[in-house]
BAVO-882448 format. One line per 5 residues: their letters; for each residue z negated, y, x of C-alpha. Coordinates in steps of 0.2 Angstrom, whole numbers. Example, Ala and Ser with C-alpha at 12.3 -4.5 7.8 and 13.67 -1.06 7.14 Angstrom:
% residues 2
as	-39,-22,62; -36,-5,68
This chain:
% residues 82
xxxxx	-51,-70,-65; -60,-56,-55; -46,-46,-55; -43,-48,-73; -61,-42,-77
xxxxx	-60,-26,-66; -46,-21,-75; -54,-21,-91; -69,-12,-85; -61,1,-72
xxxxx	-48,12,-72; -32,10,-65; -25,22,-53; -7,27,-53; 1,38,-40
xxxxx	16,48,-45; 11,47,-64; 20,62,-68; 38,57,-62; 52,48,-70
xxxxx	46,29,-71; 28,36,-68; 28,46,-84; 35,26,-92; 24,18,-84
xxxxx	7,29,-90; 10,26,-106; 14,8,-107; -3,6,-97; -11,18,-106
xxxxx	-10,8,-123; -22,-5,-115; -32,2,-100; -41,18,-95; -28,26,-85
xxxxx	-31,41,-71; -15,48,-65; -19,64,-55; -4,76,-53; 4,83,-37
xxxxx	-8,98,-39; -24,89,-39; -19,73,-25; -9,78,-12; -7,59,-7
xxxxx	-1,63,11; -20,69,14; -29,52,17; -45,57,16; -42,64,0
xxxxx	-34,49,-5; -51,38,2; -61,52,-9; -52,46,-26; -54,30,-24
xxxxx	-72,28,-19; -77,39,-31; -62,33,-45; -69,13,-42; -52,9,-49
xxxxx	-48,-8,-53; -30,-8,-49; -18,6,-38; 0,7,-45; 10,18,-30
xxxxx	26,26,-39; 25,44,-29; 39,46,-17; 45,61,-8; 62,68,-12
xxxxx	71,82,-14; 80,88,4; 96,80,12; 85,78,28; 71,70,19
xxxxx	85,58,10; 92,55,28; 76,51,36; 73,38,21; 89,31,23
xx	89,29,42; 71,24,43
């Protein structure tokens, strides 16, 4: 029940906010909980102590990851091949 209580009384974090599902997926939360979904231009996720930053000082009670890099054949590749 911890877990249950946090979420009522801290944010939730979602990465990737701003994309396809992320954009679904804000909302739906949004109806019920505080939500914080930073953009591209304010997180750049791949900056870890940026990342360590936003969460001590955000004290969310849940993370959702939908971010993902896309966009290039070689980046698509790489996924693909691991």
């Amino acid at each position: 029940m911890r877990g249950v209580a946090l979420l009522r009384t801290r944010p939730v974090l979602v990465l990737g906010g701003g994309g396809y599902l992320g954009r679904v997926v804000v909302a739906a939360l949004a109806r019920v909980h505080e939500v914080a979904a930073p953009t591209r231009a304010m997180l750049d996720i791949s900056e870890g102590a940026a990342v360590r930053r936003l969460v001590r000082d955000l004290r969310p009670g849940a993370i959702v990851n939908l971010a993902a890099a896309h966009g290039s054949v070689a980046l698509d590749a790489t996924n693909v091949e691991g």
